[in-house]
MARGU-361126 format. One record per residue (C-alpha): x, y, z. Coordinates in Angstrom, 2 decimals, always signed. Layout:
REM residues N
x: X&y: Y&z: Z
...
REM end
This chain:
REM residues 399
x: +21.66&y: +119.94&z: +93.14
x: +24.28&y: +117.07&z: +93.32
x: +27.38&y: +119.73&z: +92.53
x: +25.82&y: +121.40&z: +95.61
x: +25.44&y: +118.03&z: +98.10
x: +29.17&y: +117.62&z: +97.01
x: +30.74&y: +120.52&z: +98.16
x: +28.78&y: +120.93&z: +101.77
x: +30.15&y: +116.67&z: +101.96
x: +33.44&y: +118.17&z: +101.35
x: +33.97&y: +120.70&z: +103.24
x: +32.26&y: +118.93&z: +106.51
x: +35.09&y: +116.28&z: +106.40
x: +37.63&y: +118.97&z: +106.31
x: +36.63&y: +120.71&z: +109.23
x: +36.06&y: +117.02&z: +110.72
x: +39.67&y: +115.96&z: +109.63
x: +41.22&y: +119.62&z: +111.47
x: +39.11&y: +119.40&z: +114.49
x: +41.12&y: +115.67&z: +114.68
x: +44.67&y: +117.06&z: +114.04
x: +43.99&y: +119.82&z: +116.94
x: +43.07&y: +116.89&z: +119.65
x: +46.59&y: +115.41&z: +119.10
x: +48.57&y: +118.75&z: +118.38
x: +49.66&y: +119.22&z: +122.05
x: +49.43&y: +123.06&z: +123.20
x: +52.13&y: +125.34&z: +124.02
x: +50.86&y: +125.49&z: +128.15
x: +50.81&y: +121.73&z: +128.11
x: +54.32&y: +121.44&z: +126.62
x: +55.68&y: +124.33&z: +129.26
x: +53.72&y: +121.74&z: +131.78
x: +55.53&y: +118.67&z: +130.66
x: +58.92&y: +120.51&z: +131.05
x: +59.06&y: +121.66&z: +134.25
x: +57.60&y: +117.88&z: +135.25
x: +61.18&y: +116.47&z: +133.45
x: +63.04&y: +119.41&z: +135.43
x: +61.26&y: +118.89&z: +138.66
x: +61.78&y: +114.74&z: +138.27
x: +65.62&y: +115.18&z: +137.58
x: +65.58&y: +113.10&z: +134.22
x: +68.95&y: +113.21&z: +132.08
x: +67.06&y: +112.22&z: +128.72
x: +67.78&y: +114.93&z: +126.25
x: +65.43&y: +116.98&z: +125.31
x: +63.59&y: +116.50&z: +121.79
x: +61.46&y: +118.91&z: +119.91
x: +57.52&y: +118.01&z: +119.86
x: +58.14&y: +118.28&z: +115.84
x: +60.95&y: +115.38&z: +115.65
x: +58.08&y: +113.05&z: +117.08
x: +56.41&y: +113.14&z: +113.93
x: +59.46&y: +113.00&z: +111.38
x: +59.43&y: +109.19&z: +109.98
x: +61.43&y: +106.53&z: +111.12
x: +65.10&y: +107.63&z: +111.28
x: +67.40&y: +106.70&z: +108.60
x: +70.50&y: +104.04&z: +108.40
x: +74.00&y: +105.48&z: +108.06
x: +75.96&y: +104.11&z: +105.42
x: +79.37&y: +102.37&z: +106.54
x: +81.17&y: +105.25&z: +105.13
x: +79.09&y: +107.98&z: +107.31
x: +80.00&y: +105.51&z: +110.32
x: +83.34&y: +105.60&z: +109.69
x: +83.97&y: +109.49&z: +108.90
x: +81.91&y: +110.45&z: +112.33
x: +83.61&y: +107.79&z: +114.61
x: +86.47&y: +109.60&z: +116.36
x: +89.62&y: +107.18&z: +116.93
x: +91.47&y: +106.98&z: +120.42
x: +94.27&y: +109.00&z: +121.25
x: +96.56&y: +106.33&z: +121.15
x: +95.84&y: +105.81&z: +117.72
x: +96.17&y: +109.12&z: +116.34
x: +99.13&y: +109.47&z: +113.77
x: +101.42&y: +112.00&z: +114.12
x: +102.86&y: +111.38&z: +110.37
x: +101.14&y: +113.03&z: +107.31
x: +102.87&y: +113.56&z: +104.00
x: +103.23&y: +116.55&z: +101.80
x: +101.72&y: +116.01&z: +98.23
x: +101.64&y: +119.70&z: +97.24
x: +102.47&y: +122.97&z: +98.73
x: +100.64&y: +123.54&z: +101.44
x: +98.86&y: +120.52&z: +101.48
x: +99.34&y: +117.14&z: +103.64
x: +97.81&y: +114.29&z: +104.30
x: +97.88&y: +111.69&z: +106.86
x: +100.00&y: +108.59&z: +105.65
x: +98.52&y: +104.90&z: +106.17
x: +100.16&y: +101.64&z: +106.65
x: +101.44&y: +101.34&z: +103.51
x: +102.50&y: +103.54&z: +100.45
x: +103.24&y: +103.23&z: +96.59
x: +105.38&y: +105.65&z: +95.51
x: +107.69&y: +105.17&z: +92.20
x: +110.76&y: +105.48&z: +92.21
x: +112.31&y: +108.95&z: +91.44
x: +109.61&y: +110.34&z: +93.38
x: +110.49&y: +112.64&z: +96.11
x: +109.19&y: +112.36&z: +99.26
x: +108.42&y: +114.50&z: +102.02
x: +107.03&y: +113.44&z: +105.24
x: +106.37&y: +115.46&z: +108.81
x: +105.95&y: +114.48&z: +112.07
x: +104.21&y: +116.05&z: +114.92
x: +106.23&y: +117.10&z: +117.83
x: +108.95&y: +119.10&z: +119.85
x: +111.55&y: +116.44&z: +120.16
x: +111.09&y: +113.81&z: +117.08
x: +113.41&y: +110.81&z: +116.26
x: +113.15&y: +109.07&z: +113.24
x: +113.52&y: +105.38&z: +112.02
x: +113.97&y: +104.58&z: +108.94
x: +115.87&y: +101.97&z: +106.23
x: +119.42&y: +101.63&z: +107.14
x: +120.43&y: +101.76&z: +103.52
x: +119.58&y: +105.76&z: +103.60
x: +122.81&y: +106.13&z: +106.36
x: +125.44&y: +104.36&z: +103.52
x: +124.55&y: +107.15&z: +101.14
x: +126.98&y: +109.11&z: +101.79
x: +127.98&y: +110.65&z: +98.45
x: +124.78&y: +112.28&z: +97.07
x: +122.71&y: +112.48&z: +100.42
x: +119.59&y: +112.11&z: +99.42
x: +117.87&y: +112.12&z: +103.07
x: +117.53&y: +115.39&z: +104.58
x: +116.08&y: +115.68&z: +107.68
x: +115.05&y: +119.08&z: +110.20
x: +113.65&y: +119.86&z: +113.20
x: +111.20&y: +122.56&z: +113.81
x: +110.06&y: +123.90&z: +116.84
x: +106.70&y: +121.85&z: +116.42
x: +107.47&y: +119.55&z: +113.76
x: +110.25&y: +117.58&z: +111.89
x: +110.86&y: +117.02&z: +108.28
x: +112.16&y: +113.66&z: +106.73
x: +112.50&y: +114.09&z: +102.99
x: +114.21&y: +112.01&z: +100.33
x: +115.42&y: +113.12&z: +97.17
x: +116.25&y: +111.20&z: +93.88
x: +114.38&y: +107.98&z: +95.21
x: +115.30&y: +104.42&z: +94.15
x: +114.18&y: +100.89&z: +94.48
x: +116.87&y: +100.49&z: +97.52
x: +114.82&y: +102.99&z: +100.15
x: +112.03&y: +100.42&z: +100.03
x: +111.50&y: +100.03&z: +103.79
x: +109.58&y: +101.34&z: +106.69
x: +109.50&y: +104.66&z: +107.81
x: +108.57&y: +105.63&z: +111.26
x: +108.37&y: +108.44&z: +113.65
x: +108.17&y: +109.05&z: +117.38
x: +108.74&y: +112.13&z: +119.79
x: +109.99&y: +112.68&z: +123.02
x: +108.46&y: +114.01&z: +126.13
x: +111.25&y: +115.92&z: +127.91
x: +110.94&y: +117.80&z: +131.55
x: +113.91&y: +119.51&z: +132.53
x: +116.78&y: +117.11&z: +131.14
x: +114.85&y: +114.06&z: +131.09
x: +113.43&y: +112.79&z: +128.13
x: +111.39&y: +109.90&z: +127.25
x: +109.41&y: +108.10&z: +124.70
x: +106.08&y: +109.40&z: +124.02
x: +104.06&y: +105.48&z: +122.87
x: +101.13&y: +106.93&z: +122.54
x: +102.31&y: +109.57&z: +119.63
x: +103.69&y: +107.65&z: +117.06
x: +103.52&y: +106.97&z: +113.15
x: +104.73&y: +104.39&z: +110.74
x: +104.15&y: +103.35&z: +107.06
x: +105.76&y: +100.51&z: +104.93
x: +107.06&y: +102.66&z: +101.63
x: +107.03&y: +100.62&z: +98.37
x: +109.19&y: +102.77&z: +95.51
x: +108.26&y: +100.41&z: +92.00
x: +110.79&y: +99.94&z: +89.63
x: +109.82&y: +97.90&z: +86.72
x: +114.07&y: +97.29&z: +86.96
x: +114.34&y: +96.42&z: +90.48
x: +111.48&y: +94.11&z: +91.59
x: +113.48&y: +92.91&z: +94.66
x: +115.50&y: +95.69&z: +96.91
x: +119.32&y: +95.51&z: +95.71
x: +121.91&y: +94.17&z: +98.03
x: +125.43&y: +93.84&z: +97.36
x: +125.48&y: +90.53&z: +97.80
x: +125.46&y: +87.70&z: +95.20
x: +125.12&y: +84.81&z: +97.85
x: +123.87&y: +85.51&z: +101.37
x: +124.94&y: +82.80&z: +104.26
x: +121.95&y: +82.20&z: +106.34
x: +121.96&y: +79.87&z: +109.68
x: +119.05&y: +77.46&z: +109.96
x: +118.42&y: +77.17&z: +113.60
x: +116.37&y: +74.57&z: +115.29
x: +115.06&y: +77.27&z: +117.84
x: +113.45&y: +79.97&z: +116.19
x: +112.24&y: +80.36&z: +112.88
x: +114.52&y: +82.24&z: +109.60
x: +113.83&y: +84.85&z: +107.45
x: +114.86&y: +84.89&z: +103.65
x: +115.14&y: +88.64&z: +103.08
x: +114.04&y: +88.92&z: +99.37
x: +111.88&y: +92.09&z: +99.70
x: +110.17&y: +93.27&z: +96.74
x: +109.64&y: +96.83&z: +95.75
x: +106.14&y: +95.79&z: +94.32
x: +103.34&y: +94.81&z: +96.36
x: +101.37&y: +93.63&z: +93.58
x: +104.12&y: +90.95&z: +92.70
x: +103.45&y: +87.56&z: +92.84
x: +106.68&y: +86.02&z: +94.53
x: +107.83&y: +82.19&z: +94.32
x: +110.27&y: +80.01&z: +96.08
x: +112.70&y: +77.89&z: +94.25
x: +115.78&y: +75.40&z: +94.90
x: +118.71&y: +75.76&z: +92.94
x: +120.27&y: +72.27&z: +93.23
x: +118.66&y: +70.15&z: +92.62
x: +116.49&y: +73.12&z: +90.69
x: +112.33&y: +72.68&z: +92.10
x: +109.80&y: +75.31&z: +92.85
x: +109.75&y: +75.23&z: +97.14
x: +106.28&y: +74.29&z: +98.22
x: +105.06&y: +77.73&z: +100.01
x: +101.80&y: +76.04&z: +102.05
x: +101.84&y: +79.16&z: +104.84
x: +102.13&y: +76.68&z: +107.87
x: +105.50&y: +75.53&z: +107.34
x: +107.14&y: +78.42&z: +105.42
x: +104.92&y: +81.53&z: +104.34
x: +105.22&y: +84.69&z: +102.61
x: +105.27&y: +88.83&z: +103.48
x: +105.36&y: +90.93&z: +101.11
x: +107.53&y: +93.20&z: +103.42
x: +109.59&y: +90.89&z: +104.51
x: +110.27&y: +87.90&z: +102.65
x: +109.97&y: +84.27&z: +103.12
x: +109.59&y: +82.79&z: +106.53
x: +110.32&y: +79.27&z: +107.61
x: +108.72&y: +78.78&z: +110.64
x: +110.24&y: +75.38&z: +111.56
x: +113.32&y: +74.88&z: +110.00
x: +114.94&y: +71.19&z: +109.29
x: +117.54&y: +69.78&z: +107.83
x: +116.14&y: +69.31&z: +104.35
x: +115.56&y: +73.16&z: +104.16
x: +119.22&y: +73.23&z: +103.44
x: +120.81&y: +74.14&z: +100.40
x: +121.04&y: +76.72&z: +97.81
x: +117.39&y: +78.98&z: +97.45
x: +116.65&y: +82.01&z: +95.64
x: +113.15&y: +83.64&z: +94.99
x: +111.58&y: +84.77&z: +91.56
x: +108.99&y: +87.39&z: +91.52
x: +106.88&y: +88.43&z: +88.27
x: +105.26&y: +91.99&z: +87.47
x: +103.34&y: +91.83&z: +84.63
x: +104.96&y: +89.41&z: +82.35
x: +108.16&y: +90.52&z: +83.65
x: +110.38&y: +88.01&z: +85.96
x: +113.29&y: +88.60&z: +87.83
x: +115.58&y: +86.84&z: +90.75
x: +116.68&y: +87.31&z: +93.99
x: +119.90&y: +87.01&z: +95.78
x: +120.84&y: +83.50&z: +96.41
x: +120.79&y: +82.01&z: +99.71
x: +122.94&y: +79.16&z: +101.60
x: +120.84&y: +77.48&z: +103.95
x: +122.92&y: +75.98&z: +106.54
x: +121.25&y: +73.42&z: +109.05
x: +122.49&y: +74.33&z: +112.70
x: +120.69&y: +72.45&z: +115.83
x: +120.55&y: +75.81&z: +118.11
x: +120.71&y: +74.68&z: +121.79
x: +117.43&y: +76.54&z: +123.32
x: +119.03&y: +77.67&z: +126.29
x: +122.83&y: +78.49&z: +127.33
x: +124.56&y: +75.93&z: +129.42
x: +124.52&y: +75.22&z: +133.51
x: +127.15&y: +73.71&z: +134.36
x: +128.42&y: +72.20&z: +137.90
x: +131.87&y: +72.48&z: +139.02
x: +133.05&y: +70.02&z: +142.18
x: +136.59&y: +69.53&z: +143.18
x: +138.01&y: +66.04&z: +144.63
x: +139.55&y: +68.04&z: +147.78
x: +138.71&y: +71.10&z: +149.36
x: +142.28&y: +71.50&z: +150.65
x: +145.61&y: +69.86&z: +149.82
x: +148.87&y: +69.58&z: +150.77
x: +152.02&y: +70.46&z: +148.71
x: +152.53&y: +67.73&z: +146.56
x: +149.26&y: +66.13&z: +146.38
x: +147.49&y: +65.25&z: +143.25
x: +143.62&y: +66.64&z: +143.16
x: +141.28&y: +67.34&z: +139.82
x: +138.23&y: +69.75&z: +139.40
x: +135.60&y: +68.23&z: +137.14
x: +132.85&y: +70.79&z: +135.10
x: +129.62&y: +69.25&z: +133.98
x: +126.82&y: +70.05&z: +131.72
x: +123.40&y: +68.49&z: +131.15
x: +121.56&y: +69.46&z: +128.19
x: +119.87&y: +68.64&z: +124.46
x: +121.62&y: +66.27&z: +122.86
x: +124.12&y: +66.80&z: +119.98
x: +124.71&y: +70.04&z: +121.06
x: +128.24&y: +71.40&z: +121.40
x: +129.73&y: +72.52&z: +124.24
x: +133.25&y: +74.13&z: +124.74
x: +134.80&y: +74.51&z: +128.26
x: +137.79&y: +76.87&z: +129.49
x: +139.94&y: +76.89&z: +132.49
x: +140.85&y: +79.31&z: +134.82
x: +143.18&y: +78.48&z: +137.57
x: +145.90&y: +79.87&z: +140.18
x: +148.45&y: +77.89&z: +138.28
x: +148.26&y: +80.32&z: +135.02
x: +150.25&y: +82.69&z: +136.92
x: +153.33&y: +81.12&z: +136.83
x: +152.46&y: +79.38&z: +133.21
x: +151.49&y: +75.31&z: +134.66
x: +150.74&y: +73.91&z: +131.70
x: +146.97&y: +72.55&z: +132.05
x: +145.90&y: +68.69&z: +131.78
x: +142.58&y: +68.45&z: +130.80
x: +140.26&y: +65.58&z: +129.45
x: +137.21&y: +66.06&z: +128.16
x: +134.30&y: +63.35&z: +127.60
x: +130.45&y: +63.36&z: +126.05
x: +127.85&y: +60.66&z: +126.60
x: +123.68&y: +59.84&z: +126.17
x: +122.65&y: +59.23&z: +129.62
x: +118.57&y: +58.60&z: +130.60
x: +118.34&y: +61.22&z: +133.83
x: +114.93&y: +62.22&z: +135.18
x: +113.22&y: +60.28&z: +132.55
x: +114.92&y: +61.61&z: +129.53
x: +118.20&y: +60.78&z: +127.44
x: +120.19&y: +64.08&z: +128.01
x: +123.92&y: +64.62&z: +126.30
x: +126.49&y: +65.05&z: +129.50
x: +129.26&y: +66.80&z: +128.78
x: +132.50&y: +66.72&z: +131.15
x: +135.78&y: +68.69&z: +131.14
x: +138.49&y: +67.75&z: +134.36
x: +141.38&y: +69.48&z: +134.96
x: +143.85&y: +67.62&z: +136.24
x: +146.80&y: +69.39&z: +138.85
x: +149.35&y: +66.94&z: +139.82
x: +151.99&y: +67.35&z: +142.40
x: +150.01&y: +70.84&z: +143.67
x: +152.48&y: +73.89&z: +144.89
x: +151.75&y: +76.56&z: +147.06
x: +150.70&y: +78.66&z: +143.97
x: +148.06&y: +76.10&z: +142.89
x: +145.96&y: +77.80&z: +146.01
x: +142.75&y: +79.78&z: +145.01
x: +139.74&y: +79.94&z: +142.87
x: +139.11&y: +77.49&z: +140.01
x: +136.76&y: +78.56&z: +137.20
x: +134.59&y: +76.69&z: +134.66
x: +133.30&y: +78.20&z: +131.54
x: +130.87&y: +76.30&z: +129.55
x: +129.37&y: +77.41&z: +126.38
x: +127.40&y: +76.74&z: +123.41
x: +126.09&y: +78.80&z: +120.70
x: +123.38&y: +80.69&z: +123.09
x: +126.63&y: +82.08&z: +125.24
x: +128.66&y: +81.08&z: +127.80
x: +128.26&y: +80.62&z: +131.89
x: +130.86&y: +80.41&z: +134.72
x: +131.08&y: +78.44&z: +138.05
x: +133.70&y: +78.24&z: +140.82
x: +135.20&y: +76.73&z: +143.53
x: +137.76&y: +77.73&z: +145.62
x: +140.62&y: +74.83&z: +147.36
x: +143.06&y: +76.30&z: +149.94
x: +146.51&y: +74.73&z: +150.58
x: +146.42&y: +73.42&z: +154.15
x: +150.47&y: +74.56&z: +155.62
x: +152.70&y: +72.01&z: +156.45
x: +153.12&y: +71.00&z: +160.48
x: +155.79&y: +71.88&z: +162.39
x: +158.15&y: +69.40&z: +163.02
x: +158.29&y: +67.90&z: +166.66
x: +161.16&y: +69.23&z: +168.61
x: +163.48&y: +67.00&z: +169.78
x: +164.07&y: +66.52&z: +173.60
x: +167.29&y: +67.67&z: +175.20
x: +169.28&y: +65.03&z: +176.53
x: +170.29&y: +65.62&z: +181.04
REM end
């Protein structure tokens, strides 16, 4: 009697539990309903099936779905992929590891490609190693017999052309920083023992000790007296493309440097390089020119004075042009530099005057100043005309 009770208990809460399911399911004229309401309405909602509704709450994307689904911008689409087997590329990235001996073989998108690439390739001239061609949609860079030496950027670009005009296409463009490792070579070879390098005030310097290794931990050292160089990335800093970079150079940067860089267990040097302190002026110089006459007479004595204002010691050279040079007058110049306080600051004045005593006729025309530094150079003039004698008075004729 209870096995009986149990099954009529059952099955009354499944028909109870369907009965409930077909009160929510909507029906297929109510759906059609609800559609042409949305069509009539003009909504721009997409439409989603009545079975999505009652999927679960959607999923997260991992950052690695995000990434492979997000489509870059145009701009940013490389034109440079590398072949790593036949028939096979792949698109290069900022930076590659190659070792050296390894060919390589890269292609870049276009009808009229240039290519950019380390200058060291171009002095190869015996075994030439760097091939490139030009297809009619493409060009192929490719290197042969690599070495430690074509560590360097390569970089690609085409050309829009219409009719004989051709320009640069910016927004199709590729690049990549190639490392070629050489447990030998950890910096690129020069041919240079000691490399001369100009400190200047106004911009910062670059010591080129590139290493073929990104994974090399690089240090700074000064030969004389011999220290490790503090390397504190505000004052001087390190890229591993580049070198070292000090930022604001001063006088005690001077001297005799070299860098050391070690690859597992296994140290080697750089070129040396002489630091020499120069105080760059930050500008060329403007210099006045003003003459003591602006016409003279045949055997007057006038001068032409040239001045500059500027950063204090700076050097400054002056030359002369004159109307005199044409007949070979020798020149007398004197030359002077002083602090003066002008506008509220001490300023260096520099001053050349040419002297021309007992002017001729040919000492008529333009006089030029020339002042420069070691930004460049800049010219003014000024021009003094020989007045002609007067007649003499006639004299009277006696009755």
């Amino acid at each position: 009697m209870n096995f009986k009770v149990l099954a009529v208990w059952s099955c009354f809460t499944l028909l109870f539990v369907w009965a409930e399911c077909q009160k929510e399911k909507p029906s297929k004229a109510s759906e059609k309903a609800a559609m042409k309401e949305l069509k009539a309405s003009g909504s721009k909602f997409p439409k989603v099936p009545s079975k999505k509704l009652k999927q679960g709450p959607p999923k997260f994307l991992k950052k690695s779905q995000v990434k492979a689904t997000t489509v870059p911008r145009e701009g940013k689409l490389t034109i440079l992929t590398r072949a790593v087997a036949k028939g096979q590329f792949q698109k290069v990235s900022n930076t590659l590891v190659l070792r050296a001996g390894e060919a390589l073989d890269l292609r870049c998108k276009g009808k009229a490609v240039k290519w950019r690439y380390p200058p060291y390739l171009d002095d190869d001239d015996v075994e030439r190693r760097l091939r490139i061609k030009h297809f009619e949609r493409h060009s192929q860079l490719t290197v042969t017999n690599s070495t430690a030496a074509d560590t360097g950027e390569y970089s690609c670009w085409s050309f829009q052309c219409r009719d004989s005009e051709c320009r640069d296409g910016e927004d199709k463009m590729g690049k990549t920083f190639i490392f070629f490792t050489d447990p030998q070579e950890l910096f690129v070879p020069t041919e240079d023992y000691y490399e001369v390098i100009q400190l200047r005030t106004n911009h910062p310097t670059l010591l080129p000790c590139q290493v073929t290794n990104p994974a090399a931990k690089v240090t700074l050292h000064r030969e004389f007296p011999p220290e490790k160089v503090l390397v504190d990335g505000l004052d001087i800093s390190h890229d591993v493309k580049r070198g070292f970079i000090i930022h604001r150079p001063q006088p005690s940067h001077a001297g005799s440097l070299f860098c050391m860089a070690n690859v597992d267990g296994v140290r080697q040097i750089s070129t040396k390089y002489m630091l020499i302190y120069v105080n760059y002026p930050s500008s060329v110089p403007k210099p006045a020119i003003r003459a003591s006459v602006a016409s003279f007479r045949v055997g007057d004595n006038f001068n032409v004075t040239c001045t500059v204002f500027g950063e204090s010691e700076i050097a400054v050279d002056f030359m002369w042009e004159y109307p005199g040079q044409q007949i070979g007058r020798p020149p007398y110049v004197r030359e002077r530099t002083d602090l003066v306080r002008r506008g509220g600051q001490v300023q260096q004045e520099s001053e050349s005057i040419l002297y021309v005593d007992e002017a001729r006729a040919v000492d008529d025309g333009l006089y030029t100043c020339t002042a420069e530094n070691l930004q460049g150079g800049t010219a003014v003039s000024t021009r003094i005309r020989l007045v002609p004698a007067s007649p003499a008075p006639k004299k009277a004729k006696s009755g």
